[in-house]
C-alpha positions as CSV (number, residue, x, y, z in Angstrom):
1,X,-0.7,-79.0,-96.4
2,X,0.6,-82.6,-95.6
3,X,2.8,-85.2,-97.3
4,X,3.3,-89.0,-96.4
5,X,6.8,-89.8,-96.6
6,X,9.1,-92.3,-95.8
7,X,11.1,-92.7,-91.5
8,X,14.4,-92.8,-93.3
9,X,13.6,-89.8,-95.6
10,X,16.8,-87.2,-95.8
11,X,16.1,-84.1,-94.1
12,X,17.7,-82.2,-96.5
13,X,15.0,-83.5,-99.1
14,X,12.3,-82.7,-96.4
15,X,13.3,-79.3,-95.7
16,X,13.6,-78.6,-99.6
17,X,10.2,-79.6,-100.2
18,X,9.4,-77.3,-97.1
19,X,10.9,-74.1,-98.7
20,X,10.6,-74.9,-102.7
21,X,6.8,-76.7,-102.7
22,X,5.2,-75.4,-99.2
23,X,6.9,-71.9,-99.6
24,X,7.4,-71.9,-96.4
25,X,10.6,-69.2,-95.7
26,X,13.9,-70.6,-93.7
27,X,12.6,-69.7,-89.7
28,X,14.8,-67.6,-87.5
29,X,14.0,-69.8,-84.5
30,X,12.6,-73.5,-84.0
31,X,10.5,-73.8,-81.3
32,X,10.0,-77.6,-80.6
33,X,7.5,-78.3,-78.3
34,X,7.7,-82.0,-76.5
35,X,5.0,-83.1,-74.0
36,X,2.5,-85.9,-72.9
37,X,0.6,-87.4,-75.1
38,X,-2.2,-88.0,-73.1
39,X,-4.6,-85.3,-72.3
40,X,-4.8,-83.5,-70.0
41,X,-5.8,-79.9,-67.8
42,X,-3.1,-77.1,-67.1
43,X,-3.9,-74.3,-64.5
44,X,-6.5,-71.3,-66.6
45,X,-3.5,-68.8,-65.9
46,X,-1.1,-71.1,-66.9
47,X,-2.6,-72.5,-70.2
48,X,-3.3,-68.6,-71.1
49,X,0.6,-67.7,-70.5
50,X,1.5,-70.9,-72.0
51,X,-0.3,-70.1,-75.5
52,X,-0.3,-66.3,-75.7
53,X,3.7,-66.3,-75.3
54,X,4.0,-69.0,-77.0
55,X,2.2,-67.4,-80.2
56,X,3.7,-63.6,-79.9
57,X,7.1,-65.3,-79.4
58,X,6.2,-67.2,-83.2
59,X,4.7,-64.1,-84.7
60,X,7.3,-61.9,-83.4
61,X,10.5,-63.8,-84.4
62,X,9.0,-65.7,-87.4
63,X,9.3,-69.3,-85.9
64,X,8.2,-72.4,-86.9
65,X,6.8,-74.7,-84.2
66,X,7.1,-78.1,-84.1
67,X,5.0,-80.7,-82.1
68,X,3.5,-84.1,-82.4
69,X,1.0,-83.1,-84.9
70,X,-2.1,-85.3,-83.2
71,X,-5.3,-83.6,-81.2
72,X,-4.2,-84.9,-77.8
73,X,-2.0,-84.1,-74.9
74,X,0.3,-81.0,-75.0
75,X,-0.6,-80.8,-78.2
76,X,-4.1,-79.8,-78.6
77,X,-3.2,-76.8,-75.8
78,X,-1.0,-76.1,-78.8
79,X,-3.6,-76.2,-80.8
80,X,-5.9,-74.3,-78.6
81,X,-3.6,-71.5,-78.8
82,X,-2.9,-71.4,-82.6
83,X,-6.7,-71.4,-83.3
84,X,-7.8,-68.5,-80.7
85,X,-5.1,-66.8,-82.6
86,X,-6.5,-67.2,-85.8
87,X,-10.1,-66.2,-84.8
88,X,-8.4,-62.8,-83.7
89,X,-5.5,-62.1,-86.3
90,X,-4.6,-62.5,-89.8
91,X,-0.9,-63.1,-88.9
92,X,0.2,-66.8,-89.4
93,X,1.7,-69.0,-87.4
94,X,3.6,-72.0,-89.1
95,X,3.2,-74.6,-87.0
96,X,4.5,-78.1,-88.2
97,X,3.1,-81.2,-86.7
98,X,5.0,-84.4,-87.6
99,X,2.8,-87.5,-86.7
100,X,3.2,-91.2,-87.4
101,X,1.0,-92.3,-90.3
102,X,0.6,-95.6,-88.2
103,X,-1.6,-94.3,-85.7
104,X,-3.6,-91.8,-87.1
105,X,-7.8,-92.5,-87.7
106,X,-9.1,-92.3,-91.4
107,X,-5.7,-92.1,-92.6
108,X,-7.1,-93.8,-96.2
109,X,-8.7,-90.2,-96.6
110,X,-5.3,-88.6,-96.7
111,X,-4.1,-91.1,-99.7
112,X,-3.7,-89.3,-102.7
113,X,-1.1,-87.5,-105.1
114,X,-1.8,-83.6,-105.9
115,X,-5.1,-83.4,-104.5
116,X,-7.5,-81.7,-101.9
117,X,-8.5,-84.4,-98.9
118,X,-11.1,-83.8,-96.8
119,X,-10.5,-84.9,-93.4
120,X,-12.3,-85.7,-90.4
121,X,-10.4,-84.0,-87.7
122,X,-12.9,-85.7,-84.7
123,X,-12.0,-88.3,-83.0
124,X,-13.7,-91.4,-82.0
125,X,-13.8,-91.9,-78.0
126,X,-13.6,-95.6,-78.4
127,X,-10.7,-95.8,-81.0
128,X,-6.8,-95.9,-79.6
129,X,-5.5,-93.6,-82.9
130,X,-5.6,-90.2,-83.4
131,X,-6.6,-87.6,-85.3
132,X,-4.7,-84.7,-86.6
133,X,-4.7,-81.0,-84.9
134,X,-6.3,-79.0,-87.6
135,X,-4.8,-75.8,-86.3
136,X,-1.7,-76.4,-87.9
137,X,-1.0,-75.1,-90.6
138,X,1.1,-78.3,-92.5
139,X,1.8,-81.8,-91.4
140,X,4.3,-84.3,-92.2
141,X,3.2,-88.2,-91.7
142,X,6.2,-90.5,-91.0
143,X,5.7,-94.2,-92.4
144,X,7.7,-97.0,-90.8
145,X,4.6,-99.7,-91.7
146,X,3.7,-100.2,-88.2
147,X,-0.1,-99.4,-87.2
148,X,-1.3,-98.4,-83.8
149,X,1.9,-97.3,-82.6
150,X,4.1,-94.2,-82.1
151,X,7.6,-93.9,-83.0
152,X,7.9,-93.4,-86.4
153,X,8.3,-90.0,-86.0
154,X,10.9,-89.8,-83.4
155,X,14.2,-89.7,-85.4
156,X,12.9,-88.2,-88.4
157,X,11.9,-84.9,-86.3
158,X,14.9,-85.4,-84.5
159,X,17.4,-85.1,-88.0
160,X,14.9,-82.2,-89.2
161,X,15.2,-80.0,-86.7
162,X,18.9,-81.1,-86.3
163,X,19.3,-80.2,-90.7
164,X,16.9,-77.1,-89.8
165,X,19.2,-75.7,-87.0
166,X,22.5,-75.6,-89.7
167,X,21.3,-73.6,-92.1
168,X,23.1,-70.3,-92.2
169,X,20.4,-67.3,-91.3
170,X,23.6,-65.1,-90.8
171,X,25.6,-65.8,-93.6
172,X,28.3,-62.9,-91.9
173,X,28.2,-64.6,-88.4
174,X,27.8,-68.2,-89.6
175,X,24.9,-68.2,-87.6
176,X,22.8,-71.4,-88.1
177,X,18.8,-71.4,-86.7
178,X,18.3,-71.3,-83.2
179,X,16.2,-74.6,-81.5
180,X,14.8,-74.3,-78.3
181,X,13.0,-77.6,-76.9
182,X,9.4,-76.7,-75.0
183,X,8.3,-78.8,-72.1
184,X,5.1,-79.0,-71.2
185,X,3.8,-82.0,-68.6
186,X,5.1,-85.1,-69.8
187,X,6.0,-89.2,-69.4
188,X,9.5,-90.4,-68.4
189,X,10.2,-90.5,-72.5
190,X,10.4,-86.7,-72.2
191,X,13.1,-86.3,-69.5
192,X,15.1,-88.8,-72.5
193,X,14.3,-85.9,-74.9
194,X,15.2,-83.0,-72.3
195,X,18.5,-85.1,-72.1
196,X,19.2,-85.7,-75.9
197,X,18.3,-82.0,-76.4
198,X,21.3,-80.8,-73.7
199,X,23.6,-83.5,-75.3
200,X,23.0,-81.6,-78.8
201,X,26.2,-80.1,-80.2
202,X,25.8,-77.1,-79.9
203,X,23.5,-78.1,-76.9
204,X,19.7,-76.7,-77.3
205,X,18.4,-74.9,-74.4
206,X,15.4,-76.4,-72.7
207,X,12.2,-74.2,-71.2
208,X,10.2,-76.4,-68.8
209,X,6.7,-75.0,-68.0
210,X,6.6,-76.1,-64.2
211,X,2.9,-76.7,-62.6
212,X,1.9,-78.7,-65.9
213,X,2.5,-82.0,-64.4
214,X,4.8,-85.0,-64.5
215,X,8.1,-84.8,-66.2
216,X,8.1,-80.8,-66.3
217,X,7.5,-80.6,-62.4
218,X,9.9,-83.6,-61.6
219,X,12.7,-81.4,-63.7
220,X,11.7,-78.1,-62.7
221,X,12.3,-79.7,-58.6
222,X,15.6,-81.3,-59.5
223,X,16.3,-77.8,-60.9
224,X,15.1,-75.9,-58.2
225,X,16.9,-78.0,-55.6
226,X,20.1,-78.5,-57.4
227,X,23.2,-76.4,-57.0
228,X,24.5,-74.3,-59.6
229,X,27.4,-76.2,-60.5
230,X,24.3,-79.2,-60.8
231,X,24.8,-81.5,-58.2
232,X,22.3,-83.2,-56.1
233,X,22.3,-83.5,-52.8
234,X,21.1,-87.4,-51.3
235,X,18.0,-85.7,-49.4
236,X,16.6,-84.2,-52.8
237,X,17.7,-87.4,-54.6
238,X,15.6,-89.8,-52.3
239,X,12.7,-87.1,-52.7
240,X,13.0,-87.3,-56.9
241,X,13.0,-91.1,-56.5
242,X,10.1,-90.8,-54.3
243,X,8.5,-89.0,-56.6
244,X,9.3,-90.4,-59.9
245,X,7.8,-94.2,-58.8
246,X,4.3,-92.5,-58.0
247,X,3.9,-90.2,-60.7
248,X,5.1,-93.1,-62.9
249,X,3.9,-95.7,-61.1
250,X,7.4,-97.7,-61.6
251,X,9.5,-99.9,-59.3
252,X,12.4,-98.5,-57.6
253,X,15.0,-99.8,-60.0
254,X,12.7,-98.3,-63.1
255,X,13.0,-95.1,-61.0
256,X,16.6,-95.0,-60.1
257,X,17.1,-95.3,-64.5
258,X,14.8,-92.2,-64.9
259,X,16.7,-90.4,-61.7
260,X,19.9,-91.1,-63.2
261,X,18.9,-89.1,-66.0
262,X,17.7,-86.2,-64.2
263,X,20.8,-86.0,-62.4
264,X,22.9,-86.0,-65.7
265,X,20.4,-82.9,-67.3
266,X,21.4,-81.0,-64.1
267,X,24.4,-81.1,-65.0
268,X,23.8,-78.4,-67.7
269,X,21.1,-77.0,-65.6
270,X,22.7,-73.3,-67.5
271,X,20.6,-74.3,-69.8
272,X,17.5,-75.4,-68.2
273,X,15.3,-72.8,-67.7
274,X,11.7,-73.0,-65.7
275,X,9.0,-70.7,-65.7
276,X,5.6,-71.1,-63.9
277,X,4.1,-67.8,-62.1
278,X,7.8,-66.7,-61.2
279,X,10.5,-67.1,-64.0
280,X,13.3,-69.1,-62.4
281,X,16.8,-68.9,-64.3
282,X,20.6,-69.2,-63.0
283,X,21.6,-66.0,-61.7
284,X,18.6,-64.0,-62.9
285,X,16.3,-62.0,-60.7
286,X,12.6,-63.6,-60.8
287,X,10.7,-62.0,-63.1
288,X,6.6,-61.9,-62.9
289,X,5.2,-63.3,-65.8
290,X,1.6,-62.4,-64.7
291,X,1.2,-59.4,-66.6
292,X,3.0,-60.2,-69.6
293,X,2.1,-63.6,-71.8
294,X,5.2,-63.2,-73.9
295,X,7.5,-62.3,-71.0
296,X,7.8,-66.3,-70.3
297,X,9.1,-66.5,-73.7
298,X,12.3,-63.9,-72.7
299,X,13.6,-66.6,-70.8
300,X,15.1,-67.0,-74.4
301,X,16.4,-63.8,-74.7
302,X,18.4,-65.1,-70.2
303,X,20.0,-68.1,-72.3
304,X,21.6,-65.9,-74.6
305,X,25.0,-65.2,-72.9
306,X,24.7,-69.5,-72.7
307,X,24.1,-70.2,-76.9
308,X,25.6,-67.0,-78.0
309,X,26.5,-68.8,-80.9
310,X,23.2,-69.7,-81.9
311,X,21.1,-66.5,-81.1
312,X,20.3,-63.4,-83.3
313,X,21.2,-60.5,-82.5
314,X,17.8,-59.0,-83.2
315,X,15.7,-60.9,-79.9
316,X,17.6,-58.2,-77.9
317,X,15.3,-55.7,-79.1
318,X,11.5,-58.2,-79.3
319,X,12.0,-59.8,-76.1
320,X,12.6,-57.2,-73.4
């Protein structure tokens, strides 16, 4: 299912047509998932960890994930996950991509009111749009009447998921739904998210899937190499600013804007947690996460002492 709407369309109408037209029941987690939009290849064992968690974790807890909604980049791993789960189980996943009309190919196929499109989810090699991930299960196409460009999404996903996470699933606890923001790989305009996710109030925890490249490994070192109380010393500073002009390929003063907001995200590095072949988390033991695809996932279930007033009580018991 899709629908075309409007940048500046109230969340609270967007999540009402969600539950009253989609039928889609209130989640008891949000899992959004932010990463590059460009393609590209994580480690076998890594992609395998990355999707099976990420799926159990869905199933188990009755998520919804969001992502970008197009067949590129950290998305289509998403993808690649959701539709080897569907070849092997009759147990949906709701997974919510929410794409800029703008930039999407063939979008004059999707135009229509009440009615069944057939869409062409293949791309063409020599076109710069998109095409849509057709392993999820609904889409929703933000319209800000540019073409060929992204952005129209940003802050429409942004108030969703913001709307989403205040609706009471506890009624007894006043417990609104828990977010947690997925990083996988990344440009420098995902360290801004990273940062806008631990500004949140309540703040929204942040999982980084080190070894997938770019903005997840530049975070997961400042993480690694940070102190607990977040500072950084000069040594590991001038290695991040090292780092972020070649993997970015910007100047040093470009740099020294996109270090400054590493250094800030440290800061509540509580709430930062990394995982690659050995979970990393603030006064945790390392777990392995070789044996177990959904073990990455109880990184969740570390936070919890950190959002206690956003988790359920019930992940205690799933995600051991």
């Amino acid at each position: 299912m899709y629908i075309r709407v409007s940048h500046d369309t109230k969340p609270d109408n967007l999540l009402h047509l969600m539950v009253k037209e989609w039928q889609l029941e209130l989640p008891t987690l949000l899992i959004s998932v932010h990463g590059g939009l460009q393609n590209f290849d994580m480690q076998p064992k890594l992609k395998q960890v990355f999707g099976k968690g990420l799926i159990k974790a869905a199933v188990t807890t009755g998520a919804w994930i969001f992502t970008g909604g197009v067949s590129t980049g950290v998305i289509r791993h998403v993808g690649d996950a959701l539709k080897d789960h569907s070849s092997k189980s009759r147990g949906k996943v709701c997974a919510i991509g929410i794409a800029p009309w703008g930039i999407l190919e063939s979008k004059e196929d999707l135009i229509g009111k009440d009615v069944n499109k057939p869409y062409q989810a293949i791309s063409n090699p020599l076109s710069k749009l998109a095409v849509l991930n057709n392993s999820h299960s609904h889409f929703i196409l933000s319209d800000n009447g540019t073409c060929g460009k992204y952005g129209a999404e940003v802050k429409l996903r942004r108030q969703l998921e913001k709307h989403i996470s205040l609706q009471k699933i506890n009624t007894r606890l006043g417990q609104g739904v828990p977010v947690v923001c997925l990083i996988v790989e990344g440009g420098p305009n995902v360290i801004s998210i990273v940062l806008e996710s631990l500004r949140e109030e309540p703040p929204v925890p942040v999982v980084v899937c080190d070894g997938s490249g770019r903005a997840s490994d530049i975070i997961s070192f400042a993480h690694k190499y940070s102190e607990i109380e977040g500072l950084v010393n000069e040594d590991v500073k001038e290695q991040l600013l090292v780092t972020i002009q070649k993997t970015f390929n910007y100047n040093k003063m470009q740099s020294g804007q996109i270090l400054l907001m590493v250094i800030e995200c440290m800061k509540k590095r509580e709430l930062v947690s990394i995982y690659n072949d050995v979970i990393l988390c603030n006064n945790c033991r390392p777990t392995s996460i070789n044996t177990n695809p959904l073990s990455f996932f109880s990184l969740i279930k570390l936070l919890e002492p950190k959002i206690v007033v956003v988790c359920l009580p019930s992940w205690s018991g799933l995600l051991v």
